[in-house]
PyMOL commands that place a pseudoatom at each C-alpha (Angstrom):
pseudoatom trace, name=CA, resn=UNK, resi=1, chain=A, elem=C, hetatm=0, pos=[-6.145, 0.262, 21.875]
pseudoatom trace, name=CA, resn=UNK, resi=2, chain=A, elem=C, hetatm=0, pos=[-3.996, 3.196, 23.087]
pseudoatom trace, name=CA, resn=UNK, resi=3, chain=A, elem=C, hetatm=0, pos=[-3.506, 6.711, 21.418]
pseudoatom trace, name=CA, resn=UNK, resi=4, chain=A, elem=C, hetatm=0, pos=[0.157, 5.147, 20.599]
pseudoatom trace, name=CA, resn=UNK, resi=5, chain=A, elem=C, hetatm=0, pos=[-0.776, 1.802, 19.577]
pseudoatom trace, name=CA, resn=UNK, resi=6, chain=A, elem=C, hetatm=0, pos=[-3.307, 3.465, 16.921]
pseudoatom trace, name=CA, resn=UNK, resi=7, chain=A, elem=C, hetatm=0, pos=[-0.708, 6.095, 15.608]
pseudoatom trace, name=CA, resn=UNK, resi=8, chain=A, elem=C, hetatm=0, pos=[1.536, 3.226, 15.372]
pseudoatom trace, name=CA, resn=UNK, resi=9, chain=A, elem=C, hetatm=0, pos=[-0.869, 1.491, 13.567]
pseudoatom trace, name=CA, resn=UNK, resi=10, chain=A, elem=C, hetatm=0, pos=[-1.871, 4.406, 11.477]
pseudoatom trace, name=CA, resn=UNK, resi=11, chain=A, elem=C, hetatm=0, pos=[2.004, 4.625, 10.336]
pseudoatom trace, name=CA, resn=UNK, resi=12, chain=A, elem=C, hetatm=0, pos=[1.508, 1.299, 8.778]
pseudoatom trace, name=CA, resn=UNK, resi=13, chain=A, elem=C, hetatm=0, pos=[-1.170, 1.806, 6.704]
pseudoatom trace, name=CA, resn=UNK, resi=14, chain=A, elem=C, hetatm=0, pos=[-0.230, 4.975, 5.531]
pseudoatom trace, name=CA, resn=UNK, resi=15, chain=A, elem=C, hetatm=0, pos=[3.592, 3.491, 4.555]
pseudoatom trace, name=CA, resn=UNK, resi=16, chain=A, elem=C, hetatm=0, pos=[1.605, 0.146, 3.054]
pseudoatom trace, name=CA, resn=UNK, resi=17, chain=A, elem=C, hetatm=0, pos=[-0.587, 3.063, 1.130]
pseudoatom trace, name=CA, resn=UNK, resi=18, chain=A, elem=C, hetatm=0, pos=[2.679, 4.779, -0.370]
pseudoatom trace, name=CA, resn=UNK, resi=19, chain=A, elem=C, hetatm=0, pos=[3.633, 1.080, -1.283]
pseudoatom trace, name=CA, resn=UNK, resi=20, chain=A, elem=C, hetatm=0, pos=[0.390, 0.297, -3.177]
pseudoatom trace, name=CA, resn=UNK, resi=21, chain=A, elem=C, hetatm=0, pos=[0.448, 3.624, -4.757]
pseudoatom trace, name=CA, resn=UNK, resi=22, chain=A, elem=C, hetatm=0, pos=[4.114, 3.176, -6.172]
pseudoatom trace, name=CA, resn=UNK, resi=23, chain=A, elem=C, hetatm=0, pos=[2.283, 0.261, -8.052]
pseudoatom trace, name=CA, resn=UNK, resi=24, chain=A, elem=C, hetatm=0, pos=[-0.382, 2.186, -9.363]
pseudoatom trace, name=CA, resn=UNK, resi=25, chain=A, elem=C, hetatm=0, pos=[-2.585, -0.027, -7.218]
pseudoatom trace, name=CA, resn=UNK, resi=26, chain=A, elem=C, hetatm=0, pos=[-4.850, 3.001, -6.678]
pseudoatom trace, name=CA, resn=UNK, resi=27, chain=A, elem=C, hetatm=0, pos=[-7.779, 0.832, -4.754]
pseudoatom trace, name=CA, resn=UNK, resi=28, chain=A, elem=C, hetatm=0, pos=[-5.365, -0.230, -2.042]
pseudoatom trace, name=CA, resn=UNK, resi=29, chain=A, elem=C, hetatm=0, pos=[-3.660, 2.829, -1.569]
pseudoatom trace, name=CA, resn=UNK, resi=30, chain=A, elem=C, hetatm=0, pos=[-6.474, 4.667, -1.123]
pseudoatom trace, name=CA, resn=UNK, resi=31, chain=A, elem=C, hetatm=0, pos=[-8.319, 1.648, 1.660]
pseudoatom trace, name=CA, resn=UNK, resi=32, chain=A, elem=C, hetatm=0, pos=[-5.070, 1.997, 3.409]
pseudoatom trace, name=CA, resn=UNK, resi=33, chain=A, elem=C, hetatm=0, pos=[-4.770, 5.695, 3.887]
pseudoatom trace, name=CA, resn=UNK, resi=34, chain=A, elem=C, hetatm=0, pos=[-8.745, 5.453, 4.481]
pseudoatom trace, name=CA, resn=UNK, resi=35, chain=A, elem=C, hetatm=0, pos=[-7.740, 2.882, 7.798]
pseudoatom trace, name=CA, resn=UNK, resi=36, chain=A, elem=C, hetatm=0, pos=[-4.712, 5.252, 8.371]
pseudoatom trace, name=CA, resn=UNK, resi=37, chain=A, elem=C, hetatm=0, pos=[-7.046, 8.428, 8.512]
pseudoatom trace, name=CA, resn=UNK, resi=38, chain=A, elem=C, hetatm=0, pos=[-9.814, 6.310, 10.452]
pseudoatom trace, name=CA, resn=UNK, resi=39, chain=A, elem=C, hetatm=0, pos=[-7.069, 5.567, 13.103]
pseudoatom trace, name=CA, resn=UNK, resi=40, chain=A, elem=C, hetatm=0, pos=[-5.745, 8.837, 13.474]
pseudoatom trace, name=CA, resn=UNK, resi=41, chain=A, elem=C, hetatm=0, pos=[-7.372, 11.604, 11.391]
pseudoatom trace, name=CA, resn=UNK, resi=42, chain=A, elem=C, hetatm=0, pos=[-3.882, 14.289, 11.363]
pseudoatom trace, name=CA, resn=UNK, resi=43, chain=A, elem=C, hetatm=0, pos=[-2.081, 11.041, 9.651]
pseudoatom trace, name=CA, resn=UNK, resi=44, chain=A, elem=C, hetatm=0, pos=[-0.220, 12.303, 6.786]
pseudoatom trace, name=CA, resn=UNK, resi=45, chain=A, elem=C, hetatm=0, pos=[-2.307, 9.936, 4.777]
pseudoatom trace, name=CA, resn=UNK, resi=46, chain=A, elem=C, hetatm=0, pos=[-5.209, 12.635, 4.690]
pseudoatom trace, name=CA, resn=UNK, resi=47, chain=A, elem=C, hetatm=0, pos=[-2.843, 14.529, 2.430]
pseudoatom trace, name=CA, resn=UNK, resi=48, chain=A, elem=C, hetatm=0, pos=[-1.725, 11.622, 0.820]
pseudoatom trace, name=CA, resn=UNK, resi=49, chain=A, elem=C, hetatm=0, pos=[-5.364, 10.744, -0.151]
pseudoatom trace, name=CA, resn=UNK, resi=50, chain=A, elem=C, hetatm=0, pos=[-6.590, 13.708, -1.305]
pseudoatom trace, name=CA, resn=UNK, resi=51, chain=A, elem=C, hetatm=0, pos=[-3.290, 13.996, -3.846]
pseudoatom trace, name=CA, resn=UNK, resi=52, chain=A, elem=C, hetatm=0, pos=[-4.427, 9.879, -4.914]
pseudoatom trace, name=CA, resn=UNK, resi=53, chain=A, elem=C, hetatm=0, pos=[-7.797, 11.506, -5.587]
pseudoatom trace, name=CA, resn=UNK, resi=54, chain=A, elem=C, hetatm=0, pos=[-6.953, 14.917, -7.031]
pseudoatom trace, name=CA, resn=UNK, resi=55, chain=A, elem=C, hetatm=0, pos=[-4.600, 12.625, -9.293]
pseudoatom trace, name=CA, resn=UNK, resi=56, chain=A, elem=C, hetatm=0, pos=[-7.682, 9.921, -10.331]
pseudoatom trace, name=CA, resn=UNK, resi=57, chain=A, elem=C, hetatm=0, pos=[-10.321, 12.960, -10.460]
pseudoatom trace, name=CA, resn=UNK, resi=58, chain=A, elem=C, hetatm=0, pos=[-8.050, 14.105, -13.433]
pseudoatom trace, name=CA, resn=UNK, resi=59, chain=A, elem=C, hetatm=0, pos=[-7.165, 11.310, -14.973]
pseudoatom trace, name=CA, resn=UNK, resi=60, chain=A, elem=C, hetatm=0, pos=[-9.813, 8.377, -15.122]
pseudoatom trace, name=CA, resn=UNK, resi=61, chain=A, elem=C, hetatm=0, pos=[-12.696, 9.322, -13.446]
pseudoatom trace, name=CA, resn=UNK, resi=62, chain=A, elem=C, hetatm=0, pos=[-14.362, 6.002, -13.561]
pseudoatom trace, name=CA, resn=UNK, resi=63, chain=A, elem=C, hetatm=0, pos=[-11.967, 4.202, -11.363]
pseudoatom trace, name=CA, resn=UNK, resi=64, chain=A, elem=C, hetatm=0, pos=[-14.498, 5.364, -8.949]
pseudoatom trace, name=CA, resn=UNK, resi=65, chain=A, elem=C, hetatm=0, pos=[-17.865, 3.869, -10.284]
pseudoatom trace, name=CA, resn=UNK, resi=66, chain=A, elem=C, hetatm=0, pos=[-16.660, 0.314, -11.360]
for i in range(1, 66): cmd.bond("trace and resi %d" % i, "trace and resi %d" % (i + 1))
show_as sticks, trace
zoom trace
C-alpha cells in the first residue's frame, strides 16, 4: 500500500469515526480513529481520540472495562 493509498484510507476511518461518534457509538468511533491513527499516526483522528477519551474518562469510566 502506498503513503497515499494509506492517508486515503486513514481519511475514511477517521470521517466513519466522526460518524459513529455523532451517534454516541463511542466503541466504533474510537476502533476507527484507532485504524485511522494505525494508518497514518499525524491523522487528525489522534486528536479526535484523545477528545472521545478525555470525554468517556469524565463521564462513564466503565465504558472501558465491560
Amino acid at each position: 500500500m502506498t503513503q497515499q493509498e494509506r492517508n486515503e484510507a486513514a481519511e475514511r476511518f477517521y470521517k466513519e469515526g466522526n460518524l459513529y461518534r455523532q451517534q454516541n457509538d463511542w466503541q466504533h468511533a474510537l476502533e476507527c480513529y484507532n485504524q485511522a491513527i494505525e494508518l497514518n499516526p499525524e491523522s487528525p483522528a489522534s486528536k479526535a481520540k484523545e477528545m472521545l477519551e478525555n470525554i468517556l474518562n469524565f463521564y462513564c469510566k466503565e465504558m472501558f472495562n465491560p
